[in-house]
C-alpha positions as CSV (number, residue, x, y, z in Angstrom):
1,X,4.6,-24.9,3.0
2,X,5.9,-22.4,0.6
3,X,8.8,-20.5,1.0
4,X,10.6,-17.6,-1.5
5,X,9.4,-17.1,-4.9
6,X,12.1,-18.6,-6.7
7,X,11.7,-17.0,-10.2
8,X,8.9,-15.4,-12.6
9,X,8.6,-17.4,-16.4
10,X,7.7,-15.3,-18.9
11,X,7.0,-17.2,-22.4
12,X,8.7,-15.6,-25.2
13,X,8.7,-16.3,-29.4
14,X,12.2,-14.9,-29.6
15,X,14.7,-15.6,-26.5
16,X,17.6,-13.6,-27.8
17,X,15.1,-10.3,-28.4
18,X,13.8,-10.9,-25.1
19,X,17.5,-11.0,-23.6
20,X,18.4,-7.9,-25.3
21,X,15.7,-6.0,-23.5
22,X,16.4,-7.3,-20.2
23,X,19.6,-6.8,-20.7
24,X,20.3,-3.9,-22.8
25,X,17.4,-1.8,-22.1
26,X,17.2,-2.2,-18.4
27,X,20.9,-2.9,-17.3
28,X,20.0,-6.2,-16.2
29,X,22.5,-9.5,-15.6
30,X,21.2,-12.0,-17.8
31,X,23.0,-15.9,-18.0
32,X,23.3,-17.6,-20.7
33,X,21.1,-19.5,-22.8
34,X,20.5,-22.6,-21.8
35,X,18.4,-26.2,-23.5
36,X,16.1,-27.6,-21.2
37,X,14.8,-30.9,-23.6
38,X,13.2,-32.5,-20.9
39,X,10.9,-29.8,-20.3
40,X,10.7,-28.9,-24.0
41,X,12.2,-24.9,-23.6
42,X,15.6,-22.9,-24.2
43,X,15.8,-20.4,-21.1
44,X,18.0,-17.6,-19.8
45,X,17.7,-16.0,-16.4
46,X,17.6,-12.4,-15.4
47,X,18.9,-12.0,-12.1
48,X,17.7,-9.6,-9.5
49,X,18.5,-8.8,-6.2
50,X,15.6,-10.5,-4.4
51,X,14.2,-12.7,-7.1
52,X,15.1,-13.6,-11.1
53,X,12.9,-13.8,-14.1
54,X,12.8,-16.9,-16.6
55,X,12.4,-16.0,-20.2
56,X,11.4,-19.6,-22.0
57,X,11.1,-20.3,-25.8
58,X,10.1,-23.5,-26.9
59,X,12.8,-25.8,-27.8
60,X,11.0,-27.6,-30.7
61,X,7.4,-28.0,-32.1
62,X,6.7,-30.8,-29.2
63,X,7.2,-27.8,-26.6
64,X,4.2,-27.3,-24.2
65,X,4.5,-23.7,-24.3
66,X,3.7,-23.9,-27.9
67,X,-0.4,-23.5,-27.3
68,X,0.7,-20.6,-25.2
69,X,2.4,-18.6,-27.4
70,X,-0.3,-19.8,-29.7
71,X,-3.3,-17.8,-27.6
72,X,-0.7,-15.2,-26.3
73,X,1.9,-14.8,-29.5
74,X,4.0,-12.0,-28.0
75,X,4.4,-13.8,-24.8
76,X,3.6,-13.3,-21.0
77,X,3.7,-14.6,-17.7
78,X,3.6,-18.4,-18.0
79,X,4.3,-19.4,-14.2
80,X,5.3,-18.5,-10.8
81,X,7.6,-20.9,-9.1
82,X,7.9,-21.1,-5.3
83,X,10.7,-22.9,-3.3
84,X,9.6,-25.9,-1.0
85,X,11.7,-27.4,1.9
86,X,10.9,-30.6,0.9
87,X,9.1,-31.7,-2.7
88,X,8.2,-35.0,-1.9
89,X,6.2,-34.1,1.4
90,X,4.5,-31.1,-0.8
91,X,4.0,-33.5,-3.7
92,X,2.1,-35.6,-1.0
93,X,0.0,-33.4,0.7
94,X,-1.3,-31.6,-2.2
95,X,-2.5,-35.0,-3.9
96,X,-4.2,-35.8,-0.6
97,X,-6.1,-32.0,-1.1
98,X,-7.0,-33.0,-4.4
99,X,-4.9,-30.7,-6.6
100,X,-3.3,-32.4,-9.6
101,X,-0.3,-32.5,-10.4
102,X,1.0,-32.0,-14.2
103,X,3.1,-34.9,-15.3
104,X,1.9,-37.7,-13.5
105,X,3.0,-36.5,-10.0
106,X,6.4,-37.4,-10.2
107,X,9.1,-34.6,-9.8
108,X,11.7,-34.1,-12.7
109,X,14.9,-32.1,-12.6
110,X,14.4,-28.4,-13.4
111,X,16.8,-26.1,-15.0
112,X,18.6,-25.5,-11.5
113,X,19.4,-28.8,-11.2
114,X,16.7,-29.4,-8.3
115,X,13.3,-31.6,-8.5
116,X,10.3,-29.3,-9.5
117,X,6.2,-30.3,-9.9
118,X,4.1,-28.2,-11.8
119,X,0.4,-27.5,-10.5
120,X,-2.8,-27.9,-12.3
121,X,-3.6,-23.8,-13.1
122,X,-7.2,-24.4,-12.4
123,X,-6.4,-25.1,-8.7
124,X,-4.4,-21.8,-7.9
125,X,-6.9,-19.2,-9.3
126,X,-5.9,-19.8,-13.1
127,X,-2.3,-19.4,-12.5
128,X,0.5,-22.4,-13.2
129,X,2.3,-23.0,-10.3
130,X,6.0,-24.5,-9.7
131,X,7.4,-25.7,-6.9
132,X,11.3,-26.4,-6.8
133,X,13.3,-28.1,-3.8
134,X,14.6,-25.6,-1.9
């Protein structure tokens, strides 16, 4: 079901610190900074060859990476989000395996513009998964 690893999040407390690294340190092409409000982050992503990387800080107080930061305050790997072929057929078949689905099941638009589901951590070996329409 599963196809390319789309991108590596990383949760950061400062986005532009993080961009300088990424960018200045290790010669990297990094876009620019961009709101997500629906999903509660400001993000940037460093491009690679065969992958990118998702630096996130929270947009507000309401963000839900707030309590990660809070147990992990100079950031680290948040998720890893895989491409699917098709969301809705994913979306279906892991509800009928029991895995939950963060958010009520219902895909929302992620900050590519495509339909994404997040997956419960506690049903892929403690690690949040996303899945974004191919």
């Amino acid at each position: 079901m599963i196809g390319n690893l789309n991108h590596v999040a990383i949760a950061v407390p400062d986005l532009g610190a993080a961009t300088a690294k990424y960018r200045d340190l290790l010669g990297a092409k990094v876009s620019e900074p961009k709101d997500e409000p629906d999903h509660g982050v400001r993000v940037v992503f460093v491009e690679l060859p065969n992958t990118k990387i998702e630096l996130l800080e929270p947009l507000d107080e309401n963000s839900p990476i707030n309590g990660f930061l809070a147990k992990n305050p100079d950031g680290g790997i948040h998720h890893l989000c895989f491409e699917v072929d098709d969301i809705t057929a994913a979306s279906k078949k892991l509800s009928a395996e029991s895995v939950r689905i963060l958010g009520g099941g219902e895909p929302k638009i992620g900050a590519h513009g495509k339909p994404v589901l997040f997956l419960h951590p506690k049903d892929f070996c403690a690690t949040l998964i996303e899945l974004e329409q191919a």
